[in-house]
Structures are given as structure tokens and as C-alpha cells.
DRENLUM-141982 format. One record per atom (N, C-alpha, C, CB): residue in three letters; x, y, z. Coordinates in steps of 0.2 Angstrom, whole numbers, plus 5000, padded with zeros to 4 digits. Glycine has a CB too. Example, Ala and Ser with C-alpha at 12.3 -4.5 7.8 and 13.67 -1.06 7.14 Angstrom:
2
ALA506649725039
ALA506249785039
ALA506649845039
ALA505749785045
SER506449895035
SER506849955036
SER506450005039
SER507049975029
This chain:
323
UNK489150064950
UNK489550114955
UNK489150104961
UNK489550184952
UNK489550094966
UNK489350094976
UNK488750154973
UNK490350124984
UNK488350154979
UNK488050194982
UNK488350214990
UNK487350174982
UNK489050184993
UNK489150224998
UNK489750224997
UNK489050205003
UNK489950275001
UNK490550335002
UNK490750355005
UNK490650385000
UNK491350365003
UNK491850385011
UNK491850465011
UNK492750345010
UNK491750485015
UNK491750575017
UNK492650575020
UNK491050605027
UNK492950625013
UNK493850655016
UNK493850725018
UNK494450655009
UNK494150745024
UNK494150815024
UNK494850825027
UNK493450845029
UNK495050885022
UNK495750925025
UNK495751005025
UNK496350905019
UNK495951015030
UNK496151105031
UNK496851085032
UNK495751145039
UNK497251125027
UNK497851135027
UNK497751195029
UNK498251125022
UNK498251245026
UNK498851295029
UNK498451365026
UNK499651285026
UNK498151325019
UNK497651395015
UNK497051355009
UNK498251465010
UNK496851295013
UNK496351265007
UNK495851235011
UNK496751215001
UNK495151215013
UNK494851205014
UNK494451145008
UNK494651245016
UNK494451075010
UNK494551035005
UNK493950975009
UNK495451025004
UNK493650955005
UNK493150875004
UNK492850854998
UNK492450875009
UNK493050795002
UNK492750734995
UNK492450674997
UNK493450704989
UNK492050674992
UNK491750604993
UNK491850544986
UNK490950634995
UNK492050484988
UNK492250434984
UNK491850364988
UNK493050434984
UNK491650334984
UNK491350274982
UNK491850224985
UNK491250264975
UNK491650174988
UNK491850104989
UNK492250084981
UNK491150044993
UNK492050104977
UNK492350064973
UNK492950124970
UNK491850034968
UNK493050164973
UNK493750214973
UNK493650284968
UNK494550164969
UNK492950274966
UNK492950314959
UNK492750404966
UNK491850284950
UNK492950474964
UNK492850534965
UNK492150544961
UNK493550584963
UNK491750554967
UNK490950584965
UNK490850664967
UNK490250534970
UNK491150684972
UNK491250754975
UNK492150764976
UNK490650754984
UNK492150844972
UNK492950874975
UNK493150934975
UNK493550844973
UNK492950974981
UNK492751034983
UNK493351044986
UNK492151044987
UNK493751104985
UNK494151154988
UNK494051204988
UNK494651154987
UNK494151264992
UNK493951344993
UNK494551354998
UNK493051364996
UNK494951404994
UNK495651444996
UNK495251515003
UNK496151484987
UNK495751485007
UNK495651535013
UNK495951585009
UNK495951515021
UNK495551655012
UNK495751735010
UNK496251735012
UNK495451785012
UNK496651785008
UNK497151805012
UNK497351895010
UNK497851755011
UNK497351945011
UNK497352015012
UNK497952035006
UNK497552035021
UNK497752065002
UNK498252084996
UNK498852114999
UNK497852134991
UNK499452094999
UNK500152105000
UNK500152065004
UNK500352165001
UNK499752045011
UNK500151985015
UNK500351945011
UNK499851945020
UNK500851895015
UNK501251835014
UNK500951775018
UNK501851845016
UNK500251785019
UNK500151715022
UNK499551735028
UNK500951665026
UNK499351675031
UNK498851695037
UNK499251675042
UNK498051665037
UNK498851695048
UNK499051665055
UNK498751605057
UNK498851715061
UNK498851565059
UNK498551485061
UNK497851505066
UNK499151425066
UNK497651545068
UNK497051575071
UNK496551585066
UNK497051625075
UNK496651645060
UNK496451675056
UNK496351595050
UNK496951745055
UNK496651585050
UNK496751505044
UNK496151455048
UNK497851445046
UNK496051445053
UNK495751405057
UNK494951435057
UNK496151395064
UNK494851495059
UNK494351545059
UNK493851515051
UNK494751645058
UNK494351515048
UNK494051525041
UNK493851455037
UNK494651565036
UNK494051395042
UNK494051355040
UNK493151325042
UNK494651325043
UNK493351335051
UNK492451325053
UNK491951335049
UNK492251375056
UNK492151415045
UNK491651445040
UNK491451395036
UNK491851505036
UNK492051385033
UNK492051355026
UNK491951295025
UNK492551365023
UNK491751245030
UNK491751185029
UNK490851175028
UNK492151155035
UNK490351195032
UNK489751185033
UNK489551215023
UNK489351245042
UNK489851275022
UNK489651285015
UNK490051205010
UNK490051375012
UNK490351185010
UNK490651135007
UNK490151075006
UNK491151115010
UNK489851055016
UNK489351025016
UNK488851035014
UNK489251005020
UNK488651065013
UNK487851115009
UNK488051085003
UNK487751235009
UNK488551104999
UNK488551064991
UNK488751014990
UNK488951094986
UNK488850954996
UNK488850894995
UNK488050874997
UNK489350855000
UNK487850895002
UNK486950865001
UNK486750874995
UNK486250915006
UNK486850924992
UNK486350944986
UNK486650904982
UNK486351024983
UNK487150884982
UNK487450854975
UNK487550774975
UNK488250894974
UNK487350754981
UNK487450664983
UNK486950634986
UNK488050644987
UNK486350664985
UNK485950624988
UNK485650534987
UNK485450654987
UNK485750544983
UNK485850464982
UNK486250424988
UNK486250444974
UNK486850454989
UNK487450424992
UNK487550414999
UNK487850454990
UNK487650355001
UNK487650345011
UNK488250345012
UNK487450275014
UNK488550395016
UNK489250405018
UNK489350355023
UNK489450475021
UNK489850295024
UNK489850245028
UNK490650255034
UNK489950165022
UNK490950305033
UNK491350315036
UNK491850385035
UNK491450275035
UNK492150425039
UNK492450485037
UNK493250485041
UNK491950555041
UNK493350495035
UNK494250515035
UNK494450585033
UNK494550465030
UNK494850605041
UNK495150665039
UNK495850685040
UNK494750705041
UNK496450725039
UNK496850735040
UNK496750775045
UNK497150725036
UNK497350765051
UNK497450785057
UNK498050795061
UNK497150755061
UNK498350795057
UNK499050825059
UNK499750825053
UNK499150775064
UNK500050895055
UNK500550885044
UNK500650825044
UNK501550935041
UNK501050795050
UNK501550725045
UNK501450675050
UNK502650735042
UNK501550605048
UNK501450555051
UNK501850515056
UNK501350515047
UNK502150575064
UNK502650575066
UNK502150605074
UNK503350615061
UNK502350555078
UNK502550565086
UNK502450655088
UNK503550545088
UNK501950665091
UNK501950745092
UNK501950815084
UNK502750755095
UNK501650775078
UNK501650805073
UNK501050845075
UNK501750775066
UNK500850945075
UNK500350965075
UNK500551025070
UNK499950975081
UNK499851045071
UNK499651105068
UNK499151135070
UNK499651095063
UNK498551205072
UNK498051195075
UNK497551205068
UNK497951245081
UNK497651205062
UNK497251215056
UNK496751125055
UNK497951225049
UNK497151085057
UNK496751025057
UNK496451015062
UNK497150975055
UNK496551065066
UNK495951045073
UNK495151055068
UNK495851105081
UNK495051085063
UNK494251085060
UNK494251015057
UNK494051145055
UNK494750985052
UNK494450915050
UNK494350885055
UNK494950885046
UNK494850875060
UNK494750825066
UNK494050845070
UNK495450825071
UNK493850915071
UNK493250905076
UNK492650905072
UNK493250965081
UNK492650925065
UNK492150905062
UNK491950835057
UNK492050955058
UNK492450795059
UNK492550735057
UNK492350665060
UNK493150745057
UNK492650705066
UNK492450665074
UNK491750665077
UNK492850695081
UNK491450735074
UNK490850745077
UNK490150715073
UNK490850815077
UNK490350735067
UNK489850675061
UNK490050635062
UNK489850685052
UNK490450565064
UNK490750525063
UNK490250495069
UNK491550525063
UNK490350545074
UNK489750505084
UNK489150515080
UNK489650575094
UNK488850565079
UNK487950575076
UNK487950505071
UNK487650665070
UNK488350495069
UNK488050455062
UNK488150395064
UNK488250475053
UNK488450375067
UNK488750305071
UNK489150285066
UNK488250235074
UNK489550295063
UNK489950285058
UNK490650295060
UNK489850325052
UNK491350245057
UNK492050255058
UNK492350315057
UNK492350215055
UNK492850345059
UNK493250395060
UNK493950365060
UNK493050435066
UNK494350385052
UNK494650375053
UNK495350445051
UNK494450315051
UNK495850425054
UNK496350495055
UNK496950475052
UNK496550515064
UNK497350525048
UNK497950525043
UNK498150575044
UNK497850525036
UNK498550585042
UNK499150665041
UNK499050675034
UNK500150655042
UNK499250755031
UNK498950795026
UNK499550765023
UNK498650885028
UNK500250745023
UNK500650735019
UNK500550655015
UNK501250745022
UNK500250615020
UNK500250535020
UNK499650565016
UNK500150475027
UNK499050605014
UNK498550605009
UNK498750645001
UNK497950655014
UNK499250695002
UNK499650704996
UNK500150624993
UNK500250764997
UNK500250624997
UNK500450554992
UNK500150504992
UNK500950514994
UNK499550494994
UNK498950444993
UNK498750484985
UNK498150455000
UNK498450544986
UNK498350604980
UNK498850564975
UNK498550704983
UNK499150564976
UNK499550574968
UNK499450504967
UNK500450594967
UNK499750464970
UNK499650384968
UNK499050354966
UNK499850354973
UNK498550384968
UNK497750374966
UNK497650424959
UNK497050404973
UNK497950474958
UNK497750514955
UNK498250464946
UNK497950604960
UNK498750454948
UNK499250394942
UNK498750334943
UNK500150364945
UNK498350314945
UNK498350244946
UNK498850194945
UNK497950234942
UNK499450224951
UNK499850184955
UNK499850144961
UNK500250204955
UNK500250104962
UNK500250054968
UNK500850024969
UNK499749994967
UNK501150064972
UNK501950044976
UNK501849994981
UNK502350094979
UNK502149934981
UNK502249884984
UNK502949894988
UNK502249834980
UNK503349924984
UNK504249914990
UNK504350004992
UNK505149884984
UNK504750004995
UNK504950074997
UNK505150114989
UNK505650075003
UNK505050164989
UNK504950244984
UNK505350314987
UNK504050274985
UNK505550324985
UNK505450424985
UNK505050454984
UNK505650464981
UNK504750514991
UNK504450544988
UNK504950634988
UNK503750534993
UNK504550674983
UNK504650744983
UNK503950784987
UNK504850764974
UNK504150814992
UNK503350834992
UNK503750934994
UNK502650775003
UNK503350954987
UNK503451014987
UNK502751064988
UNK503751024982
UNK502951094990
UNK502151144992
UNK502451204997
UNK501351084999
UNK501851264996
UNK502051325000
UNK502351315007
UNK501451365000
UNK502551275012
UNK502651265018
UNK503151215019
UNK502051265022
UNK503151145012
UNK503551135011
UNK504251125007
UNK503351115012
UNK504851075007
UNK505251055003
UNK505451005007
UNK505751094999
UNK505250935005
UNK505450885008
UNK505650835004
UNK505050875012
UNK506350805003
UNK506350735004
UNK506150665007
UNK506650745003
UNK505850605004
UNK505450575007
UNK505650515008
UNK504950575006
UNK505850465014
UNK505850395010
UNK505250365012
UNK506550355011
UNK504750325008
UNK504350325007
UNK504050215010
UNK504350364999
UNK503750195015
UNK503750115014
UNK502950135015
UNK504250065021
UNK502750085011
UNK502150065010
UNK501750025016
UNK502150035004
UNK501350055020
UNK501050025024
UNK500249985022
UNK501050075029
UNK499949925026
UNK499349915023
UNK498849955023
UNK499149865025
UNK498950035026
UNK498450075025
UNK498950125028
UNK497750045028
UNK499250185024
UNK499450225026
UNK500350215023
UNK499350235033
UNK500750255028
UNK501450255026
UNK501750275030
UNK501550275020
UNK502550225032
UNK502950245034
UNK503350305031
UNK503150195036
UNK503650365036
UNK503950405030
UNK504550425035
UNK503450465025
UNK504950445032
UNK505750465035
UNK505950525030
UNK506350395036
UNK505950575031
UNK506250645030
UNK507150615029
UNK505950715039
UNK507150615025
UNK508050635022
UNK508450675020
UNK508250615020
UNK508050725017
UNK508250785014
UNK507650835011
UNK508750755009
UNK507850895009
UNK507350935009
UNK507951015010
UNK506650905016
UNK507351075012
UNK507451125012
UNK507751155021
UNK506851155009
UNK508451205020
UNK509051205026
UNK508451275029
UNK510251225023
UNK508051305025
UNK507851375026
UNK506951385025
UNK508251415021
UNK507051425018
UNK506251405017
UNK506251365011
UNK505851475016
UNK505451365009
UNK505351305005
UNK505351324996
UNK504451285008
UNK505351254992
UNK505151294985
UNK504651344985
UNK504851254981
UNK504151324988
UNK503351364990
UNK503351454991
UNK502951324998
UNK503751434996
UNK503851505000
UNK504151534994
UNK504251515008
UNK504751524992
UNK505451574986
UNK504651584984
UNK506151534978
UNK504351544978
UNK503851574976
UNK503351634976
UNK503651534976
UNK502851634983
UNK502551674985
UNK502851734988
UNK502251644987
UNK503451734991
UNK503951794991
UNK503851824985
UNK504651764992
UNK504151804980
UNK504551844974
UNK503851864972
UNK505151814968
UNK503151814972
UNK502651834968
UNK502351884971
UNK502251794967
UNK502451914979
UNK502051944982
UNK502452024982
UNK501851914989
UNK503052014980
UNK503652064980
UNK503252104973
UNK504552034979
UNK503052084968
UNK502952104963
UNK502352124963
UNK503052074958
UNK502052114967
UNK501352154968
UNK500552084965
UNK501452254961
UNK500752024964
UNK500251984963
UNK499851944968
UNK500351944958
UNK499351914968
UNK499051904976
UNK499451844978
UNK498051894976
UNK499251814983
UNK499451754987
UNK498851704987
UNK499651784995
UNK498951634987
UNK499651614985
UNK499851624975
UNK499551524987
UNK500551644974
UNK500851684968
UNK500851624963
UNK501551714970
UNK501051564965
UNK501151514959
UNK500951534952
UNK500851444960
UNK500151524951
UNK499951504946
UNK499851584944
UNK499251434947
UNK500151624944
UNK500051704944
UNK500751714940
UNK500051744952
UNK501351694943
UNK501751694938
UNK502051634936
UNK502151724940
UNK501651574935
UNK501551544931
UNK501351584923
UNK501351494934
UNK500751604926
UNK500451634918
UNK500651694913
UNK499651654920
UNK501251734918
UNK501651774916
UNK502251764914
UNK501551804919
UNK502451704914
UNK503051664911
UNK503251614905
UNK503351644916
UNK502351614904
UNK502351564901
UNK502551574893
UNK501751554902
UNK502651624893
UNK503051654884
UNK503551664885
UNK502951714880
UNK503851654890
UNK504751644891
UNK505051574890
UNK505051664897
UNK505651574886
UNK506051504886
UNK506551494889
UNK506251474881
UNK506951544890
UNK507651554892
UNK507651614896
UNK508051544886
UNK508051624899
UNK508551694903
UNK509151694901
UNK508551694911
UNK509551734900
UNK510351744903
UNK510651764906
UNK510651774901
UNK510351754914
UNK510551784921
UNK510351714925
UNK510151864924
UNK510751674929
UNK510451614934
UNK510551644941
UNK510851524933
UNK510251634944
UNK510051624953
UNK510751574956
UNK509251574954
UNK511051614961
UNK511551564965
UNK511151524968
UNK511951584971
UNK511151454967
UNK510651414972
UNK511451364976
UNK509751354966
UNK511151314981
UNK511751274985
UNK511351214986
UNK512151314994
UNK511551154984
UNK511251104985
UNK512051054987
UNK510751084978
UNK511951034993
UNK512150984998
UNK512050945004
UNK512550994999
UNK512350875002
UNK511850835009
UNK511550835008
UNK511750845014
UNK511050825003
UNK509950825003
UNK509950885006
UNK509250765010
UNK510250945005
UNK509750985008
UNK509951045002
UNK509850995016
UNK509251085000
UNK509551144996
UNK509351205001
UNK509351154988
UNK509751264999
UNK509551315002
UNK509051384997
UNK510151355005
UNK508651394999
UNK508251434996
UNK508151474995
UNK507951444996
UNK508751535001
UNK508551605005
UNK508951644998
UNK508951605017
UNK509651594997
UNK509851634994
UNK509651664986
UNK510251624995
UNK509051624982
UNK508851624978
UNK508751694979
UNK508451574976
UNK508251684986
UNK507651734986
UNK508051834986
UNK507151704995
UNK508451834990
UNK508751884992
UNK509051924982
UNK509451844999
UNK509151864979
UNK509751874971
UNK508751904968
UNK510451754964
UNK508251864969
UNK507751884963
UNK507551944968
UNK507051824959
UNK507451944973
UNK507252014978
UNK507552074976
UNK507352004985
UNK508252084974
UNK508652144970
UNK508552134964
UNK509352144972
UNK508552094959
UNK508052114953
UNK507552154953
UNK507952074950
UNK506952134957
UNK506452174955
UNK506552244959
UNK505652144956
UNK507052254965
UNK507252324969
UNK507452384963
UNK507852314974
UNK507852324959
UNK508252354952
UNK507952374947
UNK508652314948
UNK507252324944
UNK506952364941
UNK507252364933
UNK506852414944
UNK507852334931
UNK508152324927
UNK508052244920
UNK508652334930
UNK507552194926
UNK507452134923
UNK506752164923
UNK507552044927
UNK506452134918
UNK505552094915
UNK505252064922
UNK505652004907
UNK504852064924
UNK504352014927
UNK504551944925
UNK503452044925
UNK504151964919
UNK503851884915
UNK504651844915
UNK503551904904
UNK505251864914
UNK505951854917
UNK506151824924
UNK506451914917
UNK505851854927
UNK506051854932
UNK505651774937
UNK505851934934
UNK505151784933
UNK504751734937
UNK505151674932
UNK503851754936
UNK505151684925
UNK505451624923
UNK506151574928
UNK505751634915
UNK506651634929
UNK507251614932
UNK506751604938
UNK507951654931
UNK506451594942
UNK506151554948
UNK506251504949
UNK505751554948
UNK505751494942
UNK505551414942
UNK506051374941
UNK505251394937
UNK506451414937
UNK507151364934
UNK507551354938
UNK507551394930
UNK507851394945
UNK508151404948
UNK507851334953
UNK508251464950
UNK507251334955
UNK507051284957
UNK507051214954
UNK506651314957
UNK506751234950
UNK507051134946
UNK507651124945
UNK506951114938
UNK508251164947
UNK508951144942
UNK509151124949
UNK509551194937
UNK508951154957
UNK508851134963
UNK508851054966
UNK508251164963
UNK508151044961
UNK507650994964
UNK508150924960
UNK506750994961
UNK508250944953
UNK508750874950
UNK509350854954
UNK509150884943
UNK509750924956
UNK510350894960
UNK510050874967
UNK510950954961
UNK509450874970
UNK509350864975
UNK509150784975
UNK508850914978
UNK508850754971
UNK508450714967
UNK509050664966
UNK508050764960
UNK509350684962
UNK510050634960
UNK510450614966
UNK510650684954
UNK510550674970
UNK510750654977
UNK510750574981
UNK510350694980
UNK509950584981
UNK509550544987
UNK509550474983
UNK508650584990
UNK509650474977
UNK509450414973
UNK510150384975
UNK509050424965
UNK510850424972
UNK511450374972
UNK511250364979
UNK512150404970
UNK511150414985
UNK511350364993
UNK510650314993
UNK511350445003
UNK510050324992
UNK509750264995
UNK509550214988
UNK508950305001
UNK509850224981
UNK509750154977
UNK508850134976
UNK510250074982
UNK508450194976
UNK507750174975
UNK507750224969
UNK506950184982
UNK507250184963
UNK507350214958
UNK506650254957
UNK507650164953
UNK506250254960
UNK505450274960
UNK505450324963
UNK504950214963
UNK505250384961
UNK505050444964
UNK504450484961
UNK505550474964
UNK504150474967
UNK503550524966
UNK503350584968
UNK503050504969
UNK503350644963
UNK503350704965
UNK502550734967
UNK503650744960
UNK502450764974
UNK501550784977
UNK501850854977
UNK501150744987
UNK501350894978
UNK501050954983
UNK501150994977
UNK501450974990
UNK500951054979
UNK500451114975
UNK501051134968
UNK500151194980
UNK501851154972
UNK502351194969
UNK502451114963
UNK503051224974
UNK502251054963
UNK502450994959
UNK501851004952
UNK502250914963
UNK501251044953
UNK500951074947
UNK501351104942
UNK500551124949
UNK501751144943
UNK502051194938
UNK502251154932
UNK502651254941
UNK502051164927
UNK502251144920
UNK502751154919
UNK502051174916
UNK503351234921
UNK504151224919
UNK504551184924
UNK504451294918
UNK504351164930
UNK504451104935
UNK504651044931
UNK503751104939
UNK504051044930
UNK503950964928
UNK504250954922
UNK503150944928
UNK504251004917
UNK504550974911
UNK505250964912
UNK504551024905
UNK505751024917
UNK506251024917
UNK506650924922
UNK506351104921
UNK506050954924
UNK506350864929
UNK506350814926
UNK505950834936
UNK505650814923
UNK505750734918
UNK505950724913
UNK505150714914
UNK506350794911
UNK506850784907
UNK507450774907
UNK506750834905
UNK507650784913
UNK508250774918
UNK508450734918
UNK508350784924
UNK507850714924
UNK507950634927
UNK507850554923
UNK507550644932
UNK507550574916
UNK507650494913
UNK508150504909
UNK507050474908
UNK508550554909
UNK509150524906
UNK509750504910
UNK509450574903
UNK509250514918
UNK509650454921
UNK509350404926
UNK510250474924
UNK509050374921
UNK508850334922
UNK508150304928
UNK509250324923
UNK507750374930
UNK507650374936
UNK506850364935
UNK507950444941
UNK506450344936
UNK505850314935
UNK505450374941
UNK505750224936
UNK505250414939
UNK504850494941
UNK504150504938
UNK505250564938
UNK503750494944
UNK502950484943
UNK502650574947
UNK502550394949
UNK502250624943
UNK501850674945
UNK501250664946
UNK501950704942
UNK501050674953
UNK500350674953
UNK499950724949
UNK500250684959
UNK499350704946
UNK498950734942
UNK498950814943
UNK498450704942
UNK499150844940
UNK498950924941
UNK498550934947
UNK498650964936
UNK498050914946
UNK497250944948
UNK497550904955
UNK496350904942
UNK497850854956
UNK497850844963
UNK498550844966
UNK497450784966
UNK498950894965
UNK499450904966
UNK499450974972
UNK499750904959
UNK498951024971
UNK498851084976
UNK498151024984
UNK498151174970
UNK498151054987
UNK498151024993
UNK497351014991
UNK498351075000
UNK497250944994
UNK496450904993
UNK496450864995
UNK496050894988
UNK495750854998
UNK495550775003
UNK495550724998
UNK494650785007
UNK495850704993
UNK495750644988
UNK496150594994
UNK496350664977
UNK496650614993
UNK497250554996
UNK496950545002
UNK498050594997
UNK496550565005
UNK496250555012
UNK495750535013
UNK496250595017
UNK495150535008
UNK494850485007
UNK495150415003
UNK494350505003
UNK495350424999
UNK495750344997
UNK496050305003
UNK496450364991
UNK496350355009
UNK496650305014
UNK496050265018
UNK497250355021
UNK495550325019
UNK495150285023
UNK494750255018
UNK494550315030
UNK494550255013
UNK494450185009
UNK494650125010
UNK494650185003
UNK495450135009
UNK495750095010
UNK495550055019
UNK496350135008
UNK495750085022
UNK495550065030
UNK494950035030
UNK495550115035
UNK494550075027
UNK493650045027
UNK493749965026
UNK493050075020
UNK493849955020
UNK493749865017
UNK494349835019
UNK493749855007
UNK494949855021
UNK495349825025
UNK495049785032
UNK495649875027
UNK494549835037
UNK494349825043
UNK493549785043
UNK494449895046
UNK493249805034
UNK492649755035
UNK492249785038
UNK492749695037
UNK491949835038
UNK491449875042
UNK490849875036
UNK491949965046
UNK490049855043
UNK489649855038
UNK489349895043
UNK489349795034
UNK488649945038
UNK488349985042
UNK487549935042
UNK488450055038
């Protein structure tokens, strides 16, 4: 195994994230620490997101010294903007980028820059030990998003074009809505994930609308938002028909984009692509017709610098940089 490594760092929207990986691709360090967020809010403010990030990054570095001393970091890649597009920002990735840029001058080492989506789909595809050669689908679901993707492989990074996706809010958000309505903390996923997990069925579904690539979400949200006003459904119910409503969503969205654009490869990223009745429901769906559907590994399916160190990996021995 290398003794040098590439340094990834991502501040998304509510995860503070670095890793460190080996010229030869193996993960030696993979640290994430969820930004607070205040019992009943629905999220933070990008000030307060950004605040917390500063914090949190210098502690991340502290358990990388300790933990890699052996190891010469030859170059740092971080994500700096959501998506890989002309004017894409956010101000959450101003801490990967200024603490990225700044180790990168002291140590005389490369600096190299990616978008936090082009690192979810690095994440999953490293995480499968895949390698797409021709254009793909991506699904990239997560608290902020729902996006369909058409996906071209670049020699380090990725062309990507938005074709469909969410007309309102995201998978992510129905989620943490209904989970925060019921009184569990933020972010809700894996909260009422674990409280549905003894449910198989319901006998009540969710109006949902899927047309054009595009579904809507709002109205999910408003049909499970009077259930729990009502008080007449179960929780552990309520959260099932969520998920469900969501996957039966994502197939017709899914089946969609595949008859218009004829690629048969799709890869599903981001945090809401974890859930277990998600994923069962789609792969179950979708090989019956035919559709060749790859999930990134659980573990890196919620937001992390994997995928962003793998790009600048990738860029490092591309460009031949020796220290």
C-alpha cells in the first residue's frame, strides 16, 4: 500500500466530511460529523451551516494527524461548488475551498476543485467498484436534492445535464418534513427508517404526479401532513407509506428518462438512496424491466469526501505530479 495520499474535503448543507486515500485508491481515513441542528428546526441557515463547518474541520484534522502519521499527503481535493455548471454556488463550500487552498499554498502541494454532486457519483462508483466508459443515468437523491442526471464520463470528472428530477421539493425534504412533524430530530431519514422497519404494507397510498421527468412532492407532503394532524394513522404507517410513495415515484420517473434517452445504466447517489425500502422497491421494479441499476454503497450514499478524493486521485496520476 502507497504511503501517499490524497486529502478530500466536503462541507455540504449538514455534514462535514474528509478522507484520506492512497495513490493506490484504497480509504485509510473517513470522517464525517453532522452539523447541529436545534430540535424541531427544519434545517440550518447557510451562515450558521458554514459557522459550524470552520469548527469542525480543524477537529477532523486533529484525528487525521493522529491516525496517519506514516502518510505524506501529495495533494488536496475538495468540493466547491453543488454541481458542475457555470455560476453553480453555495457559501457552505467556501470552508472546503478555503481550507483546501490554504494547506494546499503551505505545503506546496496541488489543489484540486470538484462539485459535491460530481463527488457523489465518484462515491458510489468507487464505492461498486465500477467504471463507466459511455454515458449513464444518474439518480442523485438527498435532503436538498431530486435530480435526474445524464451522466458523460470525463477523463477526470463528469459532464452532467439535469433532465428531470423534482417540480417542488426534494425526496429528502418530504422526508425530513413528515419526520420533523412527528416530533424526531433532523435530519429524519434513518429515524423513520427505524420505526417502519416492521411494517410491510399499508392500505392507504399518497397522491403523488409524475410527468415529463419531473415528479411533484409537495403533494405527498400536504396528504401525510393531515394524517399525523388526524392522529388516526400509526407513525410506524405513516413513515412506511413515505418511503413507498417515494419509490413508486422514482420507478415511474426512472422508466421515464430511460424510454426518452435509451441508456440502460443507472446509478442511484445521495443520502435518501440509503434507505432499504427504497432500494428494495426499485431493484425490484426496475429489473423487470430490464434496466441495469447500480446503488452506491450505503455507507457512502449520505454525504462524504470519498468521491472527491477519488477525483483528485484520479487528476493526480493523470497529471503526473511528483513531490
Amino acid at each position: 500500500m502507497s504511503n501517499e495520499a490524497i486529502l478530500g474535503l466536503d462541507t455540504s448543507n449538514y455534514t462535514t466530511s474528509m478522507t484520506l486515500m492512497t495513490l493506490d485508491g484504497q480509504v485509510i481515513y473517513d470522517a464525517r460529523k453532522l452539523l447541529p441542528v436545534d430540535k424541531g428546526k427544519k434545517g440550518l441557515r447557510q451562515s450558521d451551516a458554514l459557522f459550524h463547518h470552520i469548527k469542525h474541520i480543524p477537529i477532523l484534522a486533529d484525528e487525521i494527524t493522529k491516525s496517519s502519521k506514516t502518510f505524506s499527503i501529495v495533494a488536496i481535493s475538495a468540493s466547491t461548488r453543488p454541481r458542475p455548471v457555470e455560476d453553480s454556488y453555495m457559501p457552505v463550500f467556501l470552508a472546503s475551498k478555503s481550507y483546501g487552498e490554504t494547506m494546499s499554498k503551505l505545503w506546496h502541494i496541488p489543489f484540486f476543485e470538484f462539485s459535491h454532486q460530481e463527488g457523489h457519483i465518484a462515491a458510489g462508483l468507487w464505492s461498486e467498484q465500477l467504471d463507466f466508459k459511455e454515458d449513464f443515468i444518474a439518480l442523485h437523491i438527498s435532503g436538498g436534492t431530486t435530480e435526474i442526471l445524464k451522466v458523460k464520463p470525463l477523463d477526470v470528472g463528469y459532464e452532467i445535464k439535469i433532465i428531470g428530477g423534482s417540480s417542488d421539493i426534494s425526496a429528502g425534504q418530504l422526508i425530513d418534513r413528515i419526520g420533523t412533524k412527528m416530533g424526531l430530530p433532523f435530519p429524519s431519514g434513518s429515524h423513520l427508517e427505524k420505526i417502519s422497519k416492521n411494517i410491510k404494507s399499508v392500505d392507504f397510498n399518497a397522491p403523488f404526479s409524475v410527468a415529463n421527468n419531473t415528479v411533484s412532492f409537495s403533494g405527498p407532503e400536504t396528504y401525510f401532513s393531515r394524517l399525523i394532524n388526524d392522529g388516526t394513522i400509526k407513525y410506524d404507517e405513516i413513515s412506511y407509506a413515505t418511503f413507498d410513495c417515494i419509490a413508486k415515484s422514482l420507478v415511474l420517473l426512472i422508466k421515464g428518462v430511460i424510454k426518452q434517452y435509451n441508456l440502460k445504466k443507472v446509478l442511484i447517489v445521495g443520502g435518501v438512496a440509503s434507505n432499504g425500502q427504497i432500494r428494495s422497491h426499485l431493484s425490484d421494479k426496475l429489473s423487470k424491466e430490464n434496466i441495469n441499476i447500480y446503488f452506491a454503497n450505503s455507507k457512502y450514499c449520505t454525504d462524504n469526501a470519498v468521491g472527491v478524493a477519488a477525483l483528485g486521485l484520479f487528476q493526480y496520476l493523470k497529471q503526473n505530479y511528483t513531490i
